[in-house]
C-alpha positions as CSV (number, residue, x, y, z in Angstrom):
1,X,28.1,6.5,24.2
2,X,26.0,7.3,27.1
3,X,22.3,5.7,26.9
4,X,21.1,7.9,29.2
5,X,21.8,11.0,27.3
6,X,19.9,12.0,24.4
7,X,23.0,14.2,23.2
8,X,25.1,10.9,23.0
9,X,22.8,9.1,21.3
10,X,21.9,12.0,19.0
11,X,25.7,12.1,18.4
12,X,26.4,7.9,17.4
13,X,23.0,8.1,15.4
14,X,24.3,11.2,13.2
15,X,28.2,9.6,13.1
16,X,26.6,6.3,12.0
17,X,24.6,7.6,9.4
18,X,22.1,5.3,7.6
19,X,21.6,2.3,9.1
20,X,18.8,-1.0,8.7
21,X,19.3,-2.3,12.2
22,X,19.3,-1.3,16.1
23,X,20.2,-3.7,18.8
24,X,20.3,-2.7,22.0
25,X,21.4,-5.5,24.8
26,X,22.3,-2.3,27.7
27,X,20.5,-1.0,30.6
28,X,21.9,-0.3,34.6
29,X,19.8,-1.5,37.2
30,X,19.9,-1.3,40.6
31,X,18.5,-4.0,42.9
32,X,17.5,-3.9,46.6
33,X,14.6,-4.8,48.5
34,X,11.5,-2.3,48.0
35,X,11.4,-0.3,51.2
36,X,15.2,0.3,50.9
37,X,15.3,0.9,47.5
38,X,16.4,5.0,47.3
39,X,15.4,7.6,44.8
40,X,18.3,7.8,43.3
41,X,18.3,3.9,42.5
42,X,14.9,4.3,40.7
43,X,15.9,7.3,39.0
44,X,19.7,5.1,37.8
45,X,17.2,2.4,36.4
46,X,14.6,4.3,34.7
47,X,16.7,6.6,33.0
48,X,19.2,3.9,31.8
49,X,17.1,0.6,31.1
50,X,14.4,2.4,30.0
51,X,14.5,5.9,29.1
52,X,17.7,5.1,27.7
53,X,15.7,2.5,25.4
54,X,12.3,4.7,24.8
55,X,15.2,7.0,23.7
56,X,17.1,4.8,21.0
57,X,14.0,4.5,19.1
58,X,12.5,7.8,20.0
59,X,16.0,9.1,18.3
60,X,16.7,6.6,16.3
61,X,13.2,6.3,14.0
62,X,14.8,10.1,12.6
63,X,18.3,8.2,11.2
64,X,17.1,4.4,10.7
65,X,16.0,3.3,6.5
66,X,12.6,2.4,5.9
67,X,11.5,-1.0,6.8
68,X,13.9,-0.7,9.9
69,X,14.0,-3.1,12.9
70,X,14.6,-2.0,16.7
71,X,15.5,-4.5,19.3
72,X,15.5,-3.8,22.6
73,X,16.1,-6.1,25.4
74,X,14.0,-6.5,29.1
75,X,14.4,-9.8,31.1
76,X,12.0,-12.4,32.8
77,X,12.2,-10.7,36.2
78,X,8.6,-8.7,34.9
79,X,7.3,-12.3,34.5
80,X,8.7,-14.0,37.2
81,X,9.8,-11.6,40.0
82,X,12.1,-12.5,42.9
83,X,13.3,-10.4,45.9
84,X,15.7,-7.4,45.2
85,X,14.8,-6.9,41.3
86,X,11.8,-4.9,41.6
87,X,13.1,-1.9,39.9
88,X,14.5,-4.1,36.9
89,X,11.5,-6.1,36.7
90,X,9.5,-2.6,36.5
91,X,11.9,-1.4,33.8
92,X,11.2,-4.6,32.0
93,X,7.3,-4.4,32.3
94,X,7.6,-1.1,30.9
95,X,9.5,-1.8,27.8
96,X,7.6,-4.7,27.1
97,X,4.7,-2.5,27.3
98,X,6.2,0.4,25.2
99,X,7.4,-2.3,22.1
100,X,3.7,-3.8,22.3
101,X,2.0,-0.1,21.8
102,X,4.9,1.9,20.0
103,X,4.6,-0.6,17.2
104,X,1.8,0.8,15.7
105,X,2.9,4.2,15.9
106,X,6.1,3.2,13.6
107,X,6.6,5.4,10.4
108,X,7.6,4.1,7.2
109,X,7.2,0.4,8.3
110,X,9.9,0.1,11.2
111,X,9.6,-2.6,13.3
112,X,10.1,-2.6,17.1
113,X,10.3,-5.4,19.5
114,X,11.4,-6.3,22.9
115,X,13.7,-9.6,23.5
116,X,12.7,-11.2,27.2
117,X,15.2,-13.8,28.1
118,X,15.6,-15.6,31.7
119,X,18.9,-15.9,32.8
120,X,21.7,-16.9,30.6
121,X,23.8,-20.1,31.1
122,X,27.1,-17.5,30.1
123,X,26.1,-15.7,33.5
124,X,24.7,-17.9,35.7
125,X,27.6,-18.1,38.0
126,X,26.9,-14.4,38.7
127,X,23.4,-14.2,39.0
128,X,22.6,-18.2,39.8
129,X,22.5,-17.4,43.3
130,X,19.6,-15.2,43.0
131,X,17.3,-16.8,40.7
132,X,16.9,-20.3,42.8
133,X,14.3,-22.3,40.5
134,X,15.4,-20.8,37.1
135,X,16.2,-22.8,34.4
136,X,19.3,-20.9,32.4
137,X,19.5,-20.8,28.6
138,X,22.5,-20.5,26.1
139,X,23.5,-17.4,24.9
140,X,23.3,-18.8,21.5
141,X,19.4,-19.1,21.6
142,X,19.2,-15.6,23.0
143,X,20.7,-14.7,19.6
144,X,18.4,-16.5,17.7
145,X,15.4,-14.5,19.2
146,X,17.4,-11.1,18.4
147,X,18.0,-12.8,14.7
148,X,14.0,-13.5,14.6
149,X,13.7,-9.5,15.8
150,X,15.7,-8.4,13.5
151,X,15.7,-10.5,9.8
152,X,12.1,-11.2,10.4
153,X,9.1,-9.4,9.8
154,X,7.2,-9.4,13.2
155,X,6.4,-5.8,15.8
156,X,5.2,-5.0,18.5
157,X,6.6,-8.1,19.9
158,X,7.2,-9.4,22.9
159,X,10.3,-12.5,22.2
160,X,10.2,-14.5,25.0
161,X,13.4,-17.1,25.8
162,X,13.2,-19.2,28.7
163,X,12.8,-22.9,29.2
């Protein structure tokens, strides 16, 4: 499955069938300082991390039951930016944004929100280095935001998880 492609997603929505519950945790980005970032490595961004996403539920609102929940996932960098992420942190901003105003466009009482998480302890030795300052979290609590998303009752939210 291709998130970039609204033929794949079409596609897994349709094979899937009925279904209560989207959770999307996927998105490229590409990171380099501003005035080197290319074209190309905004367009790789935007259509993965966030068109991809404006595209689950976009797609997905046809094939999901009443009541349904979306989660999609962002990250802290739109909150507390550091050098190279500008185009993730952008993507983030955005889907933030979308959750916060798509929510009240919903039919048939489906529920969309975002989960914004700082770095996770699971990957801290990979992106550590970057985030000097950043307190990591557990996965596990990460989950618990995405459990609140999705068993709860709450849209147009914004689930924030850092410490």
């Amino acid at each position: 499955m291709d998130i970039k492609s609204e033929k794949s997603l079409r596609n897994l929505f349709k094979d899937v069938g009925h279904f209560d519950a989207v959770v999307n945790t996927i998105g490229v980005c590409e990171y380099a300082y501003f005035t080197e970032m290319t074209e190309e490595q905004w367009i790789t961004t935007n259509s993965s991390k966030m068109m991809g996403q404006i595209n689950i539920v976009c797609i997905g609102q046809e094939y999901i039951a009443d009541t349904g929940s979306f989660t999609l996932i962002t990250g802290i960098l739109n909150i507390k930016p550091i050098p190279f992420a500008i185009a993730d942190a952008t993507t983030s901003g955005a889907i933030d944004t979308f959750v916060q105003c798509v929510a009240h466009e919903m039919p048939r009482g489906i529920r969309v929100n975002s989960i914004n998480p700082t770095v996770l302890e699971e990957a801290w030795d990979v992106y550590g280095e970057m985030m000097p300052g950043f307190q990591p979290v557990p996965g596990s609590l990460v989950g618990k935001a995405f459990e609140r998303s999705i068993d709860g009752f709450i849209t147009g939210q914004v689930i924030y998880v850092d410490a």
